[in-house]
C-alpha positions as CSV (number, residue, x, y, z in Angstrom):
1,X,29.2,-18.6,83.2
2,X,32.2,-18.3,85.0
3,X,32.8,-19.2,89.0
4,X,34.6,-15.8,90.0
5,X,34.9,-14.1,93.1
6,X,31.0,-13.7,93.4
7,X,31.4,-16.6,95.3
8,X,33.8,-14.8,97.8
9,X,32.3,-11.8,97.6
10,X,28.8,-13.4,99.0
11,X,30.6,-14.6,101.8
12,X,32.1,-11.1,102.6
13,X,28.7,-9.7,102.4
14,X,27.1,-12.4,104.3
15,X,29.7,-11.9,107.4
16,X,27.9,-10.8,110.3
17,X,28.7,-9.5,113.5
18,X,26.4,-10.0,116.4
19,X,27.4,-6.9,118.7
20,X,26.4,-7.1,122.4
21,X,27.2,-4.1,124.7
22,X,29.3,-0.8,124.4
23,X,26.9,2.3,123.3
24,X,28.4,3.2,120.5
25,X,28.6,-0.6,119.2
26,X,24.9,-1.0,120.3
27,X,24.3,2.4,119.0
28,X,25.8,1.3,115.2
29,X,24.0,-2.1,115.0
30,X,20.7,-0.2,116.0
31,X,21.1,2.1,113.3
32,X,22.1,-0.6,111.4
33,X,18.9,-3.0,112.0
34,X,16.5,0.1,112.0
35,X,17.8,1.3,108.6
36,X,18.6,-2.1,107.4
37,X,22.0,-1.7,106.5
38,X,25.2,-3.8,107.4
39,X,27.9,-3.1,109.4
40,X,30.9,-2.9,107.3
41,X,33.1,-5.8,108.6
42,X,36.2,-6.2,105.6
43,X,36.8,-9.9,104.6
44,X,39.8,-11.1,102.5
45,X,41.0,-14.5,101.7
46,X,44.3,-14.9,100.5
47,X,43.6,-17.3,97.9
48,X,39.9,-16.4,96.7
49,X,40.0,-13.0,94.6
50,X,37.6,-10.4,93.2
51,X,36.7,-11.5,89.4
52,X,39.0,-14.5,89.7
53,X,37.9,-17.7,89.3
54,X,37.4,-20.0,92.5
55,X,40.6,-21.6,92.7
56,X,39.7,-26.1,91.4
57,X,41.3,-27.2,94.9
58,X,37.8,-25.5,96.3
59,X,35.9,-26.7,94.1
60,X,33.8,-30.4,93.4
61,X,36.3,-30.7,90.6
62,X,38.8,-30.3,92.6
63,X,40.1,-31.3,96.6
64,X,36.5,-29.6,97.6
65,X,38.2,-27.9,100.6
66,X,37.1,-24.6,102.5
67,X,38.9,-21.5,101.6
68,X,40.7,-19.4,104.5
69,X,39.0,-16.5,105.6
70,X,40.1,-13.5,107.5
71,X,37.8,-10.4,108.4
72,X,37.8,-7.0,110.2
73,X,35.6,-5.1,112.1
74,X,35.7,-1.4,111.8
75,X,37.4,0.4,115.2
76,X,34.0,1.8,116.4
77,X,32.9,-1.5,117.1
78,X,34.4,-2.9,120.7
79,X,32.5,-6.0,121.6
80,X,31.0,-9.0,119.9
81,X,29.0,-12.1,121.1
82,X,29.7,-14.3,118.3
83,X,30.1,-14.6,114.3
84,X,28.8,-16.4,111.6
85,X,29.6,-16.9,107.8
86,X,27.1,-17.9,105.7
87,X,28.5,-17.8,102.0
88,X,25.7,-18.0,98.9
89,X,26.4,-18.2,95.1
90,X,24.1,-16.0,93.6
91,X,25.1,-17.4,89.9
92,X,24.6,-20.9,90.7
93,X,22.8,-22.5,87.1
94,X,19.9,-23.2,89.4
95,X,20.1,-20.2,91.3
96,X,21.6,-18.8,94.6
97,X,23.2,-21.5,96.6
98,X,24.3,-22.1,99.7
99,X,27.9,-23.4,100.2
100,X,28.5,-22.5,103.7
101,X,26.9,-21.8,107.1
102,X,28.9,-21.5,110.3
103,X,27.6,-19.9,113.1
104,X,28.9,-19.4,116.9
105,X,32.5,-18.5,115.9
106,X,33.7,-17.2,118.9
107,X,34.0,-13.2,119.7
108,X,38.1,-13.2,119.4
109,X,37.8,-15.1,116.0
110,X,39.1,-12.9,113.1
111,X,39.7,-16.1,110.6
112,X,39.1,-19.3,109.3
113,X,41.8,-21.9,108.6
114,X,41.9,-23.5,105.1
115,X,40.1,-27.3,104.7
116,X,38.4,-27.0,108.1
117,X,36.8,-30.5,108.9
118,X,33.1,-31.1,107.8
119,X,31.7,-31.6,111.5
120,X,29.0,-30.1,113.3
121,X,31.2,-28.9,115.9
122,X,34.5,-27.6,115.8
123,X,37.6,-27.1,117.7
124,X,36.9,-23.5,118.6
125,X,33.3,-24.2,119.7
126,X,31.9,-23.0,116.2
127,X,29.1,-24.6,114.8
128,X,28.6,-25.6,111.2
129,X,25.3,-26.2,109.2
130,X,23.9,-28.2,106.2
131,X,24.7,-26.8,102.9
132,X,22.4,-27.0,99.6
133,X,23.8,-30.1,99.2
134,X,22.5,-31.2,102.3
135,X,25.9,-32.2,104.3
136,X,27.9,-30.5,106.8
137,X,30.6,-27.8,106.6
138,X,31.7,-26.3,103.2
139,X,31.0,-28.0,99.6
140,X,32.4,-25.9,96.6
141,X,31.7,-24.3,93.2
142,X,30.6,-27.2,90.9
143,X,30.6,-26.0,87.6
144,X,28.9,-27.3,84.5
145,X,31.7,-29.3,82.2
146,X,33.1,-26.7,79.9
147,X,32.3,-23.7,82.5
148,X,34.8,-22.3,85.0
């Protein structure tokens, strides 16, 4: 099994606008909750890469240290309340895990810096929850030995 971009690629699925106000914003997340599909919101990383493995220095085999995120909301949407990333491993051995959960990242927010500290609070006012391994903030891709 290899550790590839699923990993980033959960995370850009799993970002989520909460949109407040403005019709056609209210309108679109309406739509979007009635017929159950997500607003498209674009999310790259400049060092995490479709079907490239998860670079070691975020990884448990490596410096175990949050990627940086950026993201982009299409123009149709004008007003936010808040964000919040929540990334998942759907190939994890023992299936889907979660590496990640931040929530309350304020409206203006279109990023995430790389190695952010493994508090409950941070600078910005953002929250962070507990992982699968049960601590705070962001814990890596842990490959088997012999797996990447």
């Amino acid at each position: 099994m290899r550790h590839t971009s699923t990993f980033a690629v959960a995370a850009a699925l799993l970002l989520h606008a909460i949109i407040a106000c403005s019709l056609a914003a209210t309108t679109m997340a309406q739509d979007a909750i009635t017929k159950k599909k997500a607003l498209p919101i674009t999310v790259t990383s400049p060092v995490i890469h479709h079907g490239a493995p998860v670079p070691i220095r975020h990884t448990c085999s490596g410096e175990n240290v949050s990627p940086a995120l950026g993201w982009r909301l299409p123009d149709t949407v004008k007003t936010v309340a808040s964000f919040a990333v929540i990334c998942d491993d759907p190939d994890a051995p023992r299936g889907t895990f979660c590496h990640w959960v931040l929530y309350n990242l304020p409206a203006d927010a279109r990023g995430l810096a790389e190695a952010l500290p493994t508090t409950a609070k941070l600078a910005n006012g953002a929250r962070q929850g507990l992982n699968d391994m049960g601590k705070l903030g962001y814990f890596g891709p842990c490959p088997p030995p012999g797996k990447v």
